[in-house]
C-alpha positions as CSV (number, residue, x, y, z in Angstrom):
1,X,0.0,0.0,0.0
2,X,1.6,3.1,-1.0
3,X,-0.2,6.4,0.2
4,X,1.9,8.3,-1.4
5,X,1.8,7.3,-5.0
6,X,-0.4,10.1,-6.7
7,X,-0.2,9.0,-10.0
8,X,-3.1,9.4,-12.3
9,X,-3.7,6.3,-13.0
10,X,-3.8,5.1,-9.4
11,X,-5.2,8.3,-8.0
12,X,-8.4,6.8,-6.5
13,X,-7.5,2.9,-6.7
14,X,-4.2,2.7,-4.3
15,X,-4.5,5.6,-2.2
16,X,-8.5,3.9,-1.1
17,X,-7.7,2.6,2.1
18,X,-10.9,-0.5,1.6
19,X,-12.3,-3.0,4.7
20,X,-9.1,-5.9,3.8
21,X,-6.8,-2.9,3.8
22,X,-8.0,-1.9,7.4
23,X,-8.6,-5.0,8.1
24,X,-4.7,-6.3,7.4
25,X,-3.7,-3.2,9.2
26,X,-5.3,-3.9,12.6
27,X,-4.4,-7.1,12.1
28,X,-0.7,-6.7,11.5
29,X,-1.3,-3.8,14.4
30,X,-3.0,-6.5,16.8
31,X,-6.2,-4.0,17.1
32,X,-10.0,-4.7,17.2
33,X,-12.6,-2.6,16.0
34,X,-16.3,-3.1,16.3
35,X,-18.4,-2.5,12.9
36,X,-19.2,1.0,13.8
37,X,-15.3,1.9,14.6
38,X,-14.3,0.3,11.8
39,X,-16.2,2.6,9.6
40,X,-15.1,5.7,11.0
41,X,-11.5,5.2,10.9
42,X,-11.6,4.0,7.2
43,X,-13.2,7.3,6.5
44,X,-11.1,9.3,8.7
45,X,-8.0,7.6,6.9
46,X,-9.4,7.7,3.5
47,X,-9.3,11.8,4.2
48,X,-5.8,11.7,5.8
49,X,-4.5,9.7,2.5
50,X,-6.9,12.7,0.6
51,X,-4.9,15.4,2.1
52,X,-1.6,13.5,1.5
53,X,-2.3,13.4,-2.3
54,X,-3.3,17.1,-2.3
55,X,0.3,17.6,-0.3
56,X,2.1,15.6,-2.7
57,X,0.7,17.8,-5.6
58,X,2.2,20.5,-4.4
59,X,5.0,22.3,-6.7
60,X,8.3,22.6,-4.1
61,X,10.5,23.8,-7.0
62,X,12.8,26.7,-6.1
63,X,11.5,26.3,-2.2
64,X,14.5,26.7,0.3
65,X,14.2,23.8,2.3
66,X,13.0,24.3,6.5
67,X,15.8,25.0,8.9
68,X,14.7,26.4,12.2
69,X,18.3,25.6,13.1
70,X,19.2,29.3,12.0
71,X,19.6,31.6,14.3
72,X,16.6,34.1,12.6
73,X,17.8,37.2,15.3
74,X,14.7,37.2,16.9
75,X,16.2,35.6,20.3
76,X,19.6,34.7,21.3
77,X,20.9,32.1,23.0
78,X,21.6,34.5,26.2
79,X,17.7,35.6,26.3
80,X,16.7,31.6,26.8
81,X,16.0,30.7,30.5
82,X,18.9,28.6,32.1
83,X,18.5,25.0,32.5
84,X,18.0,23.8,35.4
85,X,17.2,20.3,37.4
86,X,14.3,20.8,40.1
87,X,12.6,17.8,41.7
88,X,9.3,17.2,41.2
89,X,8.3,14.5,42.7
90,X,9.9,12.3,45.4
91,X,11.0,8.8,44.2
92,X,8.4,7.4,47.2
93,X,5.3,9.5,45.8
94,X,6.4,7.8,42.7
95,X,5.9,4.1,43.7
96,X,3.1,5.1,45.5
97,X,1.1,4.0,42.6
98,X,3.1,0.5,42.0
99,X,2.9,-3.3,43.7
100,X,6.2,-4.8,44.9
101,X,6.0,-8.2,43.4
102,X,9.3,-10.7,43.8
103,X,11.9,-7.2,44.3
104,X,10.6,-5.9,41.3
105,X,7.4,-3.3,40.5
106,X,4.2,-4.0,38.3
107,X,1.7,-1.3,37.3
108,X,-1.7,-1.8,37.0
109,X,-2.7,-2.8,34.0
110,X,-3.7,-0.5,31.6
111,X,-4.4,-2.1,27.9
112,X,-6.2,-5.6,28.4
């Protein structure tokens, strides 16, 4: 599946994300959806793919490519706040949300 392969000929056939398309992803991704779930996120990625091919039509000829690197001028280095280590919490507030199982910690479980 390549989502960004906006030829013509493939415009609306490849970039379609269809139900065995979802249904290999969540698959490969180890994820169940009900019916109604399902539905949504194919139309929610059939308009991410959507807005991928209107990126990729784009003209970027004679565009400087980003660096935010560059020191622009509008702030210096000296004008950024120092960094500095402060303690937030304490390492027994920490635990206090863990189980000592065998001289090791467990969470509670969060994804079933």
């Amino acid at each position: 599946m390549n989502l960004l392969n906006n030829s013509p000929e493939n415009k609306n056939l490849e970039n379609k994300i269809d139900n065995r398309k979802f249904s290999h992803l969540a698959n490969l991704s180890k994820l169940n959806f009900s019916e109604k779930e399902e539905a949504a996120l194919i139309d929610d990625l059939n308009l991410i793919a959507g807005f991928i091919d209107k990126v990729c039509e784009y003209d970027e000829q004679g565009l400087k490519p980003y660096d935010d690197t560059i020191d622009s001028g509008c702030v210096s280095y000296s004008q950024l706040r120092e960094d500095a280590s402060a303690v937030t919490a304490t390492p027994q507030q920490l635990l206090a949300n863990t189980q000592s199982e065998n001289n090791c910690y467990t969470i509670p479980r969060v994804i079933d």
